[in-house]
GUKESE-618708 format. One record per residue: z, x, y of N, C-alpha, C in turn; residue in one letter. Coordinates in steps of 0.001 Angstrom, whole numbers, padded with zeros to 6 digits, always signed. Atoms other than C-alpha are relative to their C-alpha. Layout:
REM GUKESE-618708
ZXYZXYZXYa...
This chain:
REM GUKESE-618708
-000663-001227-000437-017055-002687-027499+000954+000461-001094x-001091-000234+001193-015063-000634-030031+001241+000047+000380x-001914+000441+000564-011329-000947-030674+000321+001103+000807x-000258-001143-000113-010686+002433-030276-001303+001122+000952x+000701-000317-001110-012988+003157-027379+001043+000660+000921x-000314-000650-000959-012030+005987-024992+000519-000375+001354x-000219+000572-001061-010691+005864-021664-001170+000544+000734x+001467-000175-000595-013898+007574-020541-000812-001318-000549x+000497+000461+000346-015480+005254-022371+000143-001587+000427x-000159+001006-000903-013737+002236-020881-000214-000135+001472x+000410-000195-001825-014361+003398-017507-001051-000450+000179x+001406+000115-000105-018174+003871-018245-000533-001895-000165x-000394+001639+000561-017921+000004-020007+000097-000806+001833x-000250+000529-001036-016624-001412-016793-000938+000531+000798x+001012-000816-001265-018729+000513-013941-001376-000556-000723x+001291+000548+000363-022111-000605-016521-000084-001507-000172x+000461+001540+000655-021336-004017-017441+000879-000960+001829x-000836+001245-000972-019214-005331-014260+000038+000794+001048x+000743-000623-001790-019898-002794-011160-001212-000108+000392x+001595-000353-001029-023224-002289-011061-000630-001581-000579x+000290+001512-000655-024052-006138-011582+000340-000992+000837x-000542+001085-001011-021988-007355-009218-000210+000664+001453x-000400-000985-001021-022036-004501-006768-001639+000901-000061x+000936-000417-000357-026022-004123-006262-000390-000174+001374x+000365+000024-001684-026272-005177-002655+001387+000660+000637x-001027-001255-000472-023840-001862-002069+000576-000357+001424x-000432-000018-001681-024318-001909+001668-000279-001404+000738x-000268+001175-000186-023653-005432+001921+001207-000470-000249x-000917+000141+001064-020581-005411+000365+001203+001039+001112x-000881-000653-000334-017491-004355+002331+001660+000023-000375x-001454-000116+000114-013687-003018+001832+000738-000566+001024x-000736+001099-000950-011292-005259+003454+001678-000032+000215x-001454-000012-000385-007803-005542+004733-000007-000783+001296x-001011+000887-000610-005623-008015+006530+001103+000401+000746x-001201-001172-000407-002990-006087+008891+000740-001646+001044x-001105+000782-001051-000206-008662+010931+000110+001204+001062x-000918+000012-000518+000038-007481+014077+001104-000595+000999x-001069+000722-000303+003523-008200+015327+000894+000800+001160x-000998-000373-000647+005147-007132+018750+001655-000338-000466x-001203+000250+000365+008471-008594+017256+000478+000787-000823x-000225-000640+001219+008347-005988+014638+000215+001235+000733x-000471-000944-000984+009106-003435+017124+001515+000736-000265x-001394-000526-000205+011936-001129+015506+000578-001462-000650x-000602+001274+000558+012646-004104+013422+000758+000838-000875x-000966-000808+000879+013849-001540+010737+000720+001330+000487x-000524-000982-000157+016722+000867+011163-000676+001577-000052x+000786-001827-000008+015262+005043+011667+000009+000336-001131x+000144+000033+001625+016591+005293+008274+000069-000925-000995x-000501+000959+000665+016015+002857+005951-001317-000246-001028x+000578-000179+001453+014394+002588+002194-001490-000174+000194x+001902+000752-000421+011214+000648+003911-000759+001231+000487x+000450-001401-000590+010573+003723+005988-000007+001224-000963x-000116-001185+000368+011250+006160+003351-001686+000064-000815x+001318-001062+000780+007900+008298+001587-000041-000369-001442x+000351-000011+001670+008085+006858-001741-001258-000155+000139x+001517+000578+000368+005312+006511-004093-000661-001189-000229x+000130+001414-000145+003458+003977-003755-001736+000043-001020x+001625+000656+001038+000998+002759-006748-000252-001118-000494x+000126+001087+000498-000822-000085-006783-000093-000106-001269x+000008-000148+001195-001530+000370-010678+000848+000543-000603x-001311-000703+000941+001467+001214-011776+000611-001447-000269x-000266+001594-000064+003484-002219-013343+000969+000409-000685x-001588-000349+000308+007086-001298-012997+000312-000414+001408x-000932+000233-000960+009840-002087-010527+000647+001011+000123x-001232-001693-000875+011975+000390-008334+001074-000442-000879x-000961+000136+000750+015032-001436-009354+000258-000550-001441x-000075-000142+000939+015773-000728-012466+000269-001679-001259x-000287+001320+000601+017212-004663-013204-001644-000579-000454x+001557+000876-000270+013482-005718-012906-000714+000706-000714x+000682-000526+000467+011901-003381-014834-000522-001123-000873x+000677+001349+001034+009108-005147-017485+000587+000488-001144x-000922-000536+001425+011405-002889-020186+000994-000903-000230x-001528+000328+000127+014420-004656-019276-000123-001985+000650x+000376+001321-000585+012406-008280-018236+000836-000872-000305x-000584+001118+000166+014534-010784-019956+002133+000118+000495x-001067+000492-000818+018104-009665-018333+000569-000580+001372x-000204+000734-001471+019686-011803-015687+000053+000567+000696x+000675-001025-001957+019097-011593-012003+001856+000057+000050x-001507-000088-000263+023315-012333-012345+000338+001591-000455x-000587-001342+000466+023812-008057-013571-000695+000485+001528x+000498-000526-001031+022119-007665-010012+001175-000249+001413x-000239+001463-001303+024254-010157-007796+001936+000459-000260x-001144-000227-000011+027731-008282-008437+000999+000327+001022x-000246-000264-001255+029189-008522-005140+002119-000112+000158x-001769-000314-000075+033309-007483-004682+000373-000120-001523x-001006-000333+001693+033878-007468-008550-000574-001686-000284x-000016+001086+000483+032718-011035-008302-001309-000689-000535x+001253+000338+000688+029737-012746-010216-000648-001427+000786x+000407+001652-000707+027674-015348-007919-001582-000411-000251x+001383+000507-000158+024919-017280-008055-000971+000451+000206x+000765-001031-000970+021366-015758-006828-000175-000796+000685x-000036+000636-001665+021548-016340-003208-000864+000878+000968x+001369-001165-000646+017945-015036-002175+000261+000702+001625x+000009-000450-001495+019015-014625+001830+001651+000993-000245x-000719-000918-000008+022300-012735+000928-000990+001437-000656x+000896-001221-000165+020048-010174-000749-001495+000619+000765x+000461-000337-001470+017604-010394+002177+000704+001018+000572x-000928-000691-001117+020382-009402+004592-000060+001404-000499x+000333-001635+000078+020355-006115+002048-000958+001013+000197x+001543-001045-000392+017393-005156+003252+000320+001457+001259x-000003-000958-001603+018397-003780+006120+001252+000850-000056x-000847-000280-000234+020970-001574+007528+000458-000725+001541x-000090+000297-001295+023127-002652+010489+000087+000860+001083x-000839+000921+000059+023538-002915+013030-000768-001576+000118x+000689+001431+000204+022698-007079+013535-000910-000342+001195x+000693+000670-001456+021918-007307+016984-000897+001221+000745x+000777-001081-000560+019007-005255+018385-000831-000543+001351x+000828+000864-000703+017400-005975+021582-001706+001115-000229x+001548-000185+000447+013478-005188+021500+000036+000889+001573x-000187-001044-000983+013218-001869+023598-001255-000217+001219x+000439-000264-001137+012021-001716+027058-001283+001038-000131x+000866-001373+000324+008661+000573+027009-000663-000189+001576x+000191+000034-001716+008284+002153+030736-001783+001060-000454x+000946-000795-000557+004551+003739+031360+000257+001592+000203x-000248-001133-000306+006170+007185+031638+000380+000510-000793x-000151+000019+001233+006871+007146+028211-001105+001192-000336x+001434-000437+000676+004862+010109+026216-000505-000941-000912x+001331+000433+000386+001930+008698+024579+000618-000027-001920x-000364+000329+000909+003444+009594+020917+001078-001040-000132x-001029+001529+000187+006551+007386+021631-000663-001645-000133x+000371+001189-000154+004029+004789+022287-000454-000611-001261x+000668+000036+000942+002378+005417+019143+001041-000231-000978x-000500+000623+000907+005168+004537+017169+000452-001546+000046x-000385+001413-000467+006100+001404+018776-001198-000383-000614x+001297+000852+000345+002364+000093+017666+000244+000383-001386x-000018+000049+001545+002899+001839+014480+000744-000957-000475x-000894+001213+000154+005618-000176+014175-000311-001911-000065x+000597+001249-000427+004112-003537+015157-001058-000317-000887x+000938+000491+001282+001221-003371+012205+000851+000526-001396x-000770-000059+001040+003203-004459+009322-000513+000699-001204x+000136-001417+001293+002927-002101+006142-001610+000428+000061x+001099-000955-000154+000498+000051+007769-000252+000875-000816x-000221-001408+000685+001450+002653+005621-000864-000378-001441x+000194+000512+001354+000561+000683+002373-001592-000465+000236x+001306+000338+000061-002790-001058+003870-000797+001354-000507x+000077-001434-000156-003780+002556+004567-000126+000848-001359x+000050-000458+001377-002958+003569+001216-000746-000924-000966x+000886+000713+000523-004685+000515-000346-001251+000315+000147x+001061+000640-000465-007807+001006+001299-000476+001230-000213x+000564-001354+000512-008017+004990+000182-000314-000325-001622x+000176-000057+001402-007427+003839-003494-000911-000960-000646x+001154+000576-000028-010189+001273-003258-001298+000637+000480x+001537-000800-000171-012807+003895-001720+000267+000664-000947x+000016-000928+000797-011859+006100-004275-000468-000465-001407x+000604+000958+001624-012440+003458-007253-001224-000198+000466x+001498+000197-000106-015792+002849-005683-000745+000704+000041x+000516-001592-000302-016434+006640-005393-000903+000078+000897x+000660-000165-001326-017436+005898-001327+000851+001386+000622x-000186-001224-000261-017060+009506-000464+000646+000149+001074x-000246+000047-000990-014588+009168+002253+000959-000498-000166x-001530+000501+000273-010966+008704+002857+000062-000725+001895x-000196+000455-001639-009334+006635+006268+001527+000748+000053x-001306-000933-000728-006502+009152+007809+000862-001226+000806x-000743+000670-000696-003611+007107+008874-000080-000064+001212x+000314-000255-001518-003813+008232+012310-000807-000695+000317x+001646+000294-000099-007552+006998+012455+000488-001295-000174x+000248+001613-000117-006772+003467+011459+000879-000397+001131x-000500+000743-001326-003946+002860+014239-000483+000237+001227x+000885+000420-001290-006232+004397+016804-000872-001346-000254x+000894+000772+000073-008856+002419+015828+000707-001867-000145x-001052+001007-000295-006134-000965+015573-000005-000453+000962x-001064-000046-001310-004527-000146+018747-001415-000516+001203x+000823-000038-000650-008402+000265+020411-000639-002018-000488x+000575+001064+000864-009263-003218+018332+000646-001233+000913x-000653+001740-000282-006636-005757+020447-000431-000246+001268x+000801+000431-001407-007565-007401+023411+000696+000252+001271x-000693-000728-000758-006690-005947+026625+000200-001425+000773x+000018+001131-001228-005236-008661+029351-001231-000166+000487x+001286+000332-000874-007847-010580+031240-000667+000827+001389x+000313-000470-000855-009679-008412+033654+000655+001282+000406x-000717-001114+000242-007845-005109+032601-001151+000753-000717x+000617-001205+000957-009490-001686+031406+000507+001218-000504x-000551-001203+000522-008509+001044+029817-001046+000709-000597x+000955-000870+000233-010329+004236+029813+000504+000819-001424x-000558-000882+001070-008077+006325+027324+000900-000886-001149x-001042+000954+001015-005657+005012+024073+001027-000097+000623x-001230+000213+000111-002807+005687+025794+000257-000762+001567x-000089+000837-001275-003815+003753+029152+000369-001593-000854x+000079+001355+000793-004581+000802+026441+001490-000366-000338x-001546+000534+001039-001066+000792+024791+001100-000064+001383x-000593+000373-001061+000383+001050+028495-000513-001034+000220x-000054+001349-000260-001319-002135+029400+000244-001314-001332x-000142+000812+001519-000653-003907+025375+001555+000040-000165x-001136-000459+000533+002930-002660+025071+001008-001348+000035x-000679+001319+000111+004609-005838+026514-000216-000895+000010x+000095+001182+000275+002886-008051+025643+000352-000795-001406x-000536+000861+001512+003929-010799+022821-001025-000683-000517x+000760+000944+000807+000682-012066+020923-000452+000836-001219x+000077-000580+001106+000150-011757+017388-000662-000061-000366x+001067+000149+000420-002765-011036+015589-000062+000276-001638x+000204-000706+000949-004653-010845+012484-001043+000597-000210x+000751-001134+000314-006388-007643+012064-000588+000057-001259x+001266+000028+000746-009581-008117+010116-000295+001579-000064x+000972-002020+000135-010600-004013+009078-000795-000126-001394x+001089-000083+001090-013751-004175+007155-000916+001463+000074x+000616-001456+000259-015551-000551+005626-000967-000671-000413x+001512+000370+000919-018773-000156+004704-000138+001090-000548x+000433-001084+001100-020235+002127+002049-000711+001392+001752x+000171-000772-000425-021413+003879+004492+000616+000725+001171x-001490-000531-001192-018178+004770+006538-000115-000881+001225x-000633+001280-001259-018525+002111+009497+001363-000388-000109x-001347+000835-000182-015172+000728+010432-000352-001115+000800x-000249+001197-001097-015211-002767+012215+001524-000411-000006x-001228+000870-000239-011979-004590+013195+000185-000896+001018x-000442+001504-000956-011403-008051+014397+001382-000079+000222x-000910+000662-000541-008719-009387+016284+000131-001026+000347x-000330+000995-000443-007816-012745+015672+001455-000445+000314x-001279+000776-000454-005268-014809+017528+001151-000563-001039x-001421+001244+000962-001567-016385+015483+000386-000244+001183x-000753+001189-000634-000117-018947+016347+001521+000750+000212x-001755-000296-000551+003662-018122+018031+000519-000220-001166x-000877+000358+000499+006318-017919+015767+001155-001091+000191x-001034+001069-001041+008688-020840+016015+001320+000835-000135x-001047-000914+000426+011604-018166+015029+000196+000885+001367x-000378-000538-000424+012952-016966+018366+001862+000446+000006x-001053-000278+000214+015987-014583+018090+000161+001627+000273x-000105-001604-000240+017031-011233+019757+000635+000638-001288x+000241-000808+000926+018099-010281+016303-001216+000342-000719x+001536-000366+000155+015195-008626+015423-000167-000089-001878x+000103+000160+001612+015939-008493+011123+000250-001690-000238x+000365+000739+000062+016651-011957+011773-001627-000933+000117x+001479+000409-000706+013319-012588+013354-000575-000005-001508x+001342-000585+001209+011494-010464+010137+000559-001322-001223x-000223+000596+000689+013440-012806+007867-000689-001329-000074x+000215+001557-000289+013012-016270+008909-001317-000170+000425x+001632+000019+000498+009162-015190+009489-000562+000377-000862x+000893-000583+001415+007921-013087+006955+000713-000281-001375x-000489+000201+000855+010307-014084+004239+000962-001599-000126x-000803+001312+000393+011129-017976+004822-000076-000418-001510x+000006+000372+001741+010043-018600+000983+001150+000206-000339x-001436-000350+000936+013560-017565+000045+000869-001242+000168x-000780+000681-001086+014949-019758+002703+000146-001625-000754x-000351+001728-000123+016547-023426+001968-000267-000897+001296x+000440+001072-001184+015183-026213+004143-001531+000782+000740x+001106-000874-000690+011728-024124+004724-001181-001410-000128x+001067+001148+000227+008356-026569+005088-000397+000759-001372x+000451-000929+001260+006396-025482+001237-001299-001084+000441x+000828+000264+000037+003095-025691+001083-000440-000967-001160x-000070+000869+001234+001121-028058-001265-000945+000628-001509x+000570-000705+001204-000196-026142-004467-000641-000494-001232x+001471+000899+001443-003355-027210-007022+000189+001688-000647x+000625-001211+000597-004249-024961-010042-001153-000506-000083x+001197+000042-000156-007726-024597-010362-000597-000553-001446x+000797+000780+000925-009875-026214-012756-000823+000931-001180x+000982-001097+000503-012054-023393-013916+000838+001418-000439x-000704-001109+000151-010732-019871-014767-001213+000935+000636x+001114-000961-000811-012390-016527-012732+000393+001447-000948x+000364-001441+001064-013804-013195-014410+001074+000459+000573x-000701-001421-000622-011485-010398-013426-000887+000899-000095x+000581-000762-000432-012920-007665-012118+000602+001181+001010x-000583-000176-001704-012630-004750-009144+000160-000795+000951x-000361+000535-001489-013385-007465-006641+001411-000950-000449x-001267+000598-000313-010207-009279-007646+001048+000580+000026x-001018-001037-000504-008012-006247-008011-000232+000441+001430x+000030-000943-000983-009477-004428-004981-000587-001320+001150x+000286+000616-001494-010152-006591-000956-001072+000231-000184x+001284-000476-000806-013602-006841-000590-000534-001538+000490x+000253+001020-000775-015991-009230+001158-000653-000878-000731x+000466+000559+001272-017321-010330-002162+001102-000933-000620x-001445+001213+000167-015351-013783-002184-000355-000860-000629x+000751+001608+000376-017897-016139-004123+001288-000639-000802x-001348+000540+000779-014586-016634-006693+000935-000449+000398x-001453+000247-000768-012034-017043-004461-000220-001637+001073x+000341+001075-000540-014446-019365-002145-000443-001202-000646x-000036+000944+001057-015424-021434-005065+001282-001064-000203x-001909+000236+000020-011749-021859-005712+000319-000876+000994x+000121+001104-001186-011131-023278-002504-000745-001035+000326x+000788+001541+000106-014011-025816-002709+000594-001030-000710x-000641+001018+000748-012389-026961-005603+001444-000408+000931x-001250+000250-000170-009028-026997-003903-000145-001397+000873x+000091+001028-001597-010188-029099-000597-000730-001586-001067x+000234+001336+000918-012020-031998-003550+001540-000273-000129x-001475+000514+000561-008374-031826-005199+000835-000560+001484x-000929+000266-001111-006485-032462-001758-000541-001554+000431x+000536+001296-000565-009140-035035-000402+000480-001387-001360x-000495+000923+000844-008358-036832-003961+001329-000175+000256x-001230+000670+000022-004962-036862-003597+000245-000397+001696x-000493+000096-001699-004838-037432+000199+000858+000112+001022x-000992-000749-000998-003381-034886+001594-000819+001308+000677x+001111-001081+000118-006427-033022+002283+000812+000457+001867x-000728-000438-001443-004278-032033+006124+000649+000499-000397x-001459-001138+000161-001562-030486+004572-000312+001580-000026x+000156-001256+000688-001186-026853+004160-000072+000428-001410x+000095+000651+001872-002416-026105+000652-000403+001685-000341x+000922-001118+000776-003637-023082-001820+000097-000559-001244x+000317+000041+001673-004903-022827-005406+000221+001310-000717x-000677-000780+001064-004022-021115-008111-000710+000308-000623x+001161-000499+001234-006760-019091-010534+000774+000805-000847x-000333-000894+001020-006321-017465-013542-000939+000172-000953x+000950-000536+000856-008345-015778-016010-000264+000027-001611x+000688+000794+001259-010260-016189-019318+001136-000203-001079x-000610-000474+000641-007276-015452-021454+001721-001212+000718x-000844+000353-000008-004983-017943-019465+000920+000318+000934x-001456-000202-000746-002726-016075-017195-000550+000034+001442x-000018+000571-001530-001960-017013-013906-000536+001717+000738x+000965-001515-000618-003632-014113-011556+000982-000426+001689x-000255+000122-000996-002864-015385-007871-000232-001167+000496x+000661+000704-000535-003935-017311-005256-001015-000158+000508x+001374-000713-000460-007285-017274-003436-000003+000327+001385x-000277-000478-001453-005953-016357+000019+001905+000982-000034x-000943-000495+000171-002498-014881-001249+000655+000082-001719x-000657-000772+001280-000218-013206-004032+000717-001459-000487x-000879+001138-000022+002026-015488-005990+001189+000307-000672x-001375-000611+000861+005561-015574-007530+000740-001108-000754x-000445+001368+000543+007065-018491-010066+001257+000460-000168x-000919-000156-000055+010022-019475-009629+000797-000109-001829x-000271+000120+001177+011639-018996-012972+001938-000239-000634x-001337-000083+000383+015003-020337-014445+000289+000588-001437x-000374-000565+001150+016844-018258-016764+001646-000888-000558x-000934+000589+000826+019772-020896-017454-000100-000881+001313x+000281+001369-000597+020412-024307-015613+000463+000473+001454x-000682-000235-001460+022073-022448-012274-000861+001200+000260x-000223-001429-000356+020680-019012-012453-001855-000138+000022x+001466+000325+000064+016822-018238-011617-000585+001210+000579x+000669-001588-000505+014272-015033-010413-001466-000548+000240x+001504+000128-000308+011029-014926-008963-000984+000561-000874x+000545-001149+000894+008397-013535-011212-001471-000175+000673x+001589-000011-000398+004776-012417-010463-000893+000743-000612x+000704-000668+000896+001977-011665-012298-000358+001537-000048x-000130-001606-000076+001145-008042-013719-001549-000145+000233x+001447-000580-000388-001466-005967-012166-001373-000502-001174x+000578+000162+001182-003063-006372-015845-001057-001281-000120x+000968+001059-000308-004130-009983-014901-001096-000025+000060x+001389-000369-001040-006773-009027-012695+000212-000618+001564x+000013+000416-000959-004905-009947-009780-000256+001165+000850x+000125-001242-001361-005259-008368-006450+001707+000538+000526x-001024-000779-000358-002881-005206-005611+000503-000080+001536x-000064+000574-001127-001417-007100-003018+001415+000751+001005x-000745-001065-000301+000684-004877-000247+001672-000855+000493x-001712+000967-000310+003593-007893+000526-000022-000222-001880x-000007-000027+001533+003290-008290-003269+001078+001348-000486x-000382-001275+000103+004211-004635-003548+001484+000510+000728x-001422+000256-000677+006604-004914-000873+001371-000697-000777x-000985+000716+000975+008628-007645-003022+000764+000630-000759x-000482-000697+001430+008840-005886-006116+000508+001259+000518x-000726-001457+000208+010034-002516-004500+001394-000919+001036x-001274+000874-000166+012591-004836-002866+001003-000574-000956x-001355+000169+000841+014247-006057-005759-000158-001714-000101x-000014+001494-000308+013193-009801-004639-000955-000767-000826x+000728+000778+001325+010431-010481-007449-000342+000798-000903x+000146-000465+001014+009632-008971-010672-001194-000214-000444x+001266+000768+000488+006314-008898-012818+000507-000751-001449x-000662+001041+001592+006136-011064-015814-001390-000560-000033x+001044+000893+000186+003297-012592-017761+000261-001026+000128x-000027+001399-000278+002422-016130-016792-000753-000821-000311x+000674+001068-000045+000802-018492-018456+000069-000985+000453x-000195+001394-000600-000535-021060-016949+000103-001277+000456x-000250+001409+000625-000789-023843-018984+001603-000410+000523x-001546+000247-000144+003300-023556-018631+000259-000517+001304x-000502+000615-001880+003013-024680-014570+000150-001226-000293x-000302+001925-000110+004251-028331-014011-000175-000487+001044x-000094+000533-001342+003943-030474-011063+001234+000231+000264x-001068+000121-000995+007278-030106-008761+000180+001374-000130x-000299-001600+000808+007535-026206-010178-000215+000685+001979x+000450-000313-000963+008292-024628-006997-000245+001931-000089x+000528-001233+000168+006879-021056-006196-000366+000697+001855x+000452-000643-001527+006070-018246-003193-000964+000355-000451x+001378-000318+000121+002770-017722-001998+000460+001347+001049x-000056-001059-000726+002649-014452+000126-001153+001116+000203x+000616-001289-000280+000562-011920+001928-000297+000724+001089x-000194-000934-001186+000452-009312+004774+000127-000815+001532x+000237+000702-001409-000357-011643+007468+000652-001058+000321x-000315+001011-000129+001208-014438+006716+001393+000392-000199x-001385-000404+000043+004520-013116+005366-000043-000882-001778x-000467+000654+001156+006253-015103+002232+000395-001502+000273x-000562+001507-000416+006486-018866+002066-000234-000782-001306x-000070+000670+001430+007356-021724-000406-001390-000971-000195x+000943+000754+000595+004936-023910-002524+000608-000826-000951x-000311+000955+001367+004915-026943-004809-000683-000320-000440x+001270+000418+000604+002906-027452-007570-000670-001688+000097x+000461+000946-000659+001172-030908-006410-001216-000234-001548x+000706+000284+000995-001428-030852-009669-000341+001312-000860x+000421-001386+001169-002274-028848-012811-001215-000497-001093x+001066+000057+000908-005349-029099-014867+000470-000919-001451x-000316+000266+001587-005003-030962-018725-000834+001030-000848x+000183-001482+000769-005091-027467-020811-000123-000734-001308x-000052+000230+001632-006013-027924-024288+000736+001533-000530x-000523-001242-000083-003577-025499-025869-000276+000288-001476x
């Protein structure tokens, strides 16, 4: 390929040498997303508040909102962030949690009567599938890279959600808004499987989660201490292998699809590595990265290394889009939070005890420890 090859010309490059050989059984081949939903998330965030606001949101873009984090300004401390009363402290990941939010602290989880209009209801569910807004937007800018002639209207995916969960035992609902009157109080959480097909089908599964063990009528407490224990001191961490092999990059590892042979590979290897060390029961993921070395992700979630910038002081970092990781929407979440940064990662540089967050829509954010690393010839 030449040096000085076009961006038409890189497009065409990619789409001849790495779409259309991987991406010949078209209508076999579906767009994918992972949605949490979460009655606890009910009005979890204040009416106004940064999460809710209309920014832009691009997965291919590889910058940070806040300006400390930018990849211009990568090597200054997370301490020019952490300036709290004039005074200079430590980074203390759950004090800048708490800034997530506005107060106030204590919210109880609103009453929803049947007599309710039908749009009020519709935000409460909006509410309850975590960064709807972002799947939604993921899952237009993946038909659009595949040029499947067809966009999904926000609206359209939370009917189709809302119509997707399981009604009580021996309950029916003729209309959406009979459904969300008999769904409204109930407390089980799911994860919302939404698979496209080239040819506009929508399916969506609804599988069962497990209860949160995190009960607490503060409701930003709740989102914390579930979707963001990785920050947390005294959290369980999972047990973390890197992988043995390195995987192409491609669309299917930037973009969800059902085209997983790399990712399921990955995991074969992981479950050998566990059964060798014998811990093959624990909670575990692996770590891939690509021809060139740099860490990419995980094969079921995003990742973030924990990185010290002097013997007290330290920042999360996570690989750039550039990798070939996947434009992951709690990934995305992070970084417009302020709570991880990108940064190249090689990943010869991982060590055993190196701890790190794994994270992604369904699961939330949680810790890891590296448990084994390949012998890299460097």
């Amino acid at each position: 390929m030449s040096k000085k090859m076009s961006t038409e010309g890189v497009v065409e490059y990619v789409r001849r040498n790495i779409i259309a050989p991987n991406f010949e059984d078209v209508e076999e081949v579906e767009i994918l997303s992972t949605i949490r939903y979460d009655p606890n998330l009910t009005h979890v965030f204040p009416t106004v508040s940064p999460i809710d606001c209309d920014i832009r949101f691009d997965f291919l873009k590889n910058e940070t909102v806040n300006p400390v984090y930018t990849s211009d300004n990568k090597d200054l401390l997370v301490k020019s962030y952490m300036q709290i009363d004039g005074h200079s402290n430590l980074y203390n990941p759950l004090q800048e949690l708490m800034h997530l939010f506005d107060k106030p602290a204590e919210l109880e989880t609103p009453s929803i009567t049947v007599a309710e209009p039908e749009r009020n209801l519709r935000s409460v569910f909006k509410d309850r599938f975590f960064l709807l807004k972002e799947h939604q937007q993921r899952l237009d800018l993946a038909l659009s890279y595949f040029e499947w002639d067809f966009e999904i209207p926000r609206s359209l995916l939370l009917d189709k959600l809302i119509e997707a969960l399981p009604l009580p035992e021996g309950q029916h609902a003729d209309t959406l808004e009979q459904r969300m009157e008999l769904l409204v109080n109930l407390n089980q959480n799911y994860k919302m499987r939404v698979l496209i097909s080239k040819s506009g089908n929508m399916r969506i599964e609804a599988h069962p989660l497990p209860p949160s063990p995190v009960i607490s009528s503060d409701m930003q407490k709740y989102f914390i201490c579930t979707l963001l224990s990785g920050f947390l001191d005294g959290t369980d961490a999972w047990d973390i292998y890197v992988d043995t092999k390195p995987i192409v990059i491609s669309p299917f590892t930037t973009f969800k699809t059902t085209k997983r042979e790399h990712y399921n590979q990955a995991r074969s290897r992981m479950e050998e590595l566990a059964v060798a060390a014998g811990t093959a029961g624990n909670k575990k993921e692996i770590l891939v990265y690509n021809e060139a070395f740099q860490l990419m992700e995980g094969s079921i979630t995003s990742v973030a290394i924990k990185q010290y910038i002097n013997d007290k002081e330290y920042r999360f970092v996570t690989p750039f889009l550039t990798s070939g990781c996947l434009c992951g929407v709690m990934r995305h979440f992070l970084i417009q939070k302020g709570l991880i940064q990108e940064y190249a990662i090689d990943v010869r540089d991982l060590k055993v005890g190196d701890v790190i967050l794994i994270f992604n829509g369904v699961m939330g954010c949680v810790k890891g420890i590296i448990r084994q690393t390949p012998k890299f010839e460097k």
